[in-house]
C-alpha positions in Angstrom: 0.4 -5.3 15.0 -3.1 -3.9 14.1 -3.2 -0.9 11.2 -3.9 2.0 12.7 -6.4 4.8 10.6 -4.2 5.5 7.4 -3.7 1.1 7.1 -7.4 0.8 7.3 -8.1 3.5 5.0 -5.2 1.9 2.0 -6.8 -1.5 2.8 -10.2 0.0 2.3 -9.1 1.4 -1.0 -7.4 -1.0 -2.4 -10.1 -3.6 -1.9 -12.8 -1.3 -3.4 -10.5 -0.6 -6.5 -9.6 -3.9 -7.1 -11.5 -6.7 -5.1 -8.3 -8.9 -4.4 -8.2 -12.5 -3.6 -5.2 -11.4 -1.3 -4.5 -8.6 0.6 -2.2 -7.8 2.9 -1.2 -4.0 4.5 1.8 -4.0 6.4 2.8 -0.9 8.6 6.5 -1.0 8.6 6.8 2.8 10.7 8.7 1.2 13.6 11.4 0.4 11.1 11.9 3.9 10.1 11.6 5.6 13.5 14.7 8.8 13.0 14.4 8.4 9.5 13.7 11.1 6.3 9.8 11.1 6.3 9.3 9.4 9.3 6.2 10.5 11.9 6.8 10.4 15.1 3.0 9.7 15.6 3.9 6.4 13.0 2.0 5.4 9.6 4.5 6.4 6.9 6.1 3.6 6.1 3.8 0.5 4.5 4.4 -2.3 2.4 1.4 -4.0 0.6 0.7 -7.3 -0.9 -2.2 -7.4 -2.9 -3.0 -10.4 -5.8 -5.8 -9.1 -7.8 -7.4 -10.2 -11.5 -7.2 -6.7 -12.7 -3.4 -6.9 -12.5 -3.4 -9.5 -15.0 -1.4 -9.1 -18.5 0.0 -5.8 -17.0 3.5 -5.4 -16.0 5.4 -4.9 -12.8 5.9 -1.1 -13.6 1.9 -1.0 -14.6 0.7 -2.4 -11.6 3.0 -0.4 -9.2 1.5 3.0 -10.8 -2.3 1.3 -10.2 -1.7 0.6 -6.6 0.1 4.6 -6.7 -2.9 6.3 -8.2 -5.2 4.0 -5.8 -3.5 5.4 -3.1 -2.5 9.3 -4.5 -4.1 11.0 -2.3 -2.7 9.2 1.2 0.9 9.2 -1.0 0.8 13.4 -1.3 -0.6 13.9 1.9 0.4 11.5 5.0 2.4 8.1 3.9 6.1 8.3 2.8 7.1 5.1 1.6 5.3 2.1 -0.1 6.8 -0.8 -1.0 4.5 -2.3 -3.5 4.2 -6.7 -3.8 1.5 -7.1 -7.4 0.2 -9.9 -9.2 -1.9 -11.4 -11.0 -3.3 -14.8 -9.3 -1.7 -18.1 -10.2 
């Protein structure tokens, strides 16, 4: 499934903010469809996997609130849920 304007734009973000060796934006609407929060024109529901250096020596709780405040402005205004996958690289 292709990412529709709102998965561009997090993918966009989050690759200016923290140039990641691996990204990966996952719309996971269709899995929500009837649910609190859910659109019924879709992107409201992502999960993102993102390994990045500037994750490194921070915690799990640290680099969920960097990928939040990435992302504040699509969180407050259009997506509902994000399920947040961040690491340092191995």
């Amino acid at each position: 499934m292709s990412l529709g304007s709102v998965g561009q734009k997090i993918a966009a973000k989050l690759t200016r903010r923290f140039a990641p060796s691996y990204l990966e934006v996952i719309d996971e609407s269709h899995q929500h469809h009837g649910h609190a929060g859910a659109r019924p024109d879709g992107e409201s529901h992502f999960r993102v996997k993102i390994v990045a250096e500037a994750f490194r020596g921070t915690s799990r709780v640290e680099r969920h609130r960097m990928v939040n405040e990435a992302l504040a402005a699509e969180l407050k205004d259009r997506v509902h849920a994000l399920a947040v996958e961040a690491s340092p690289p191995v």
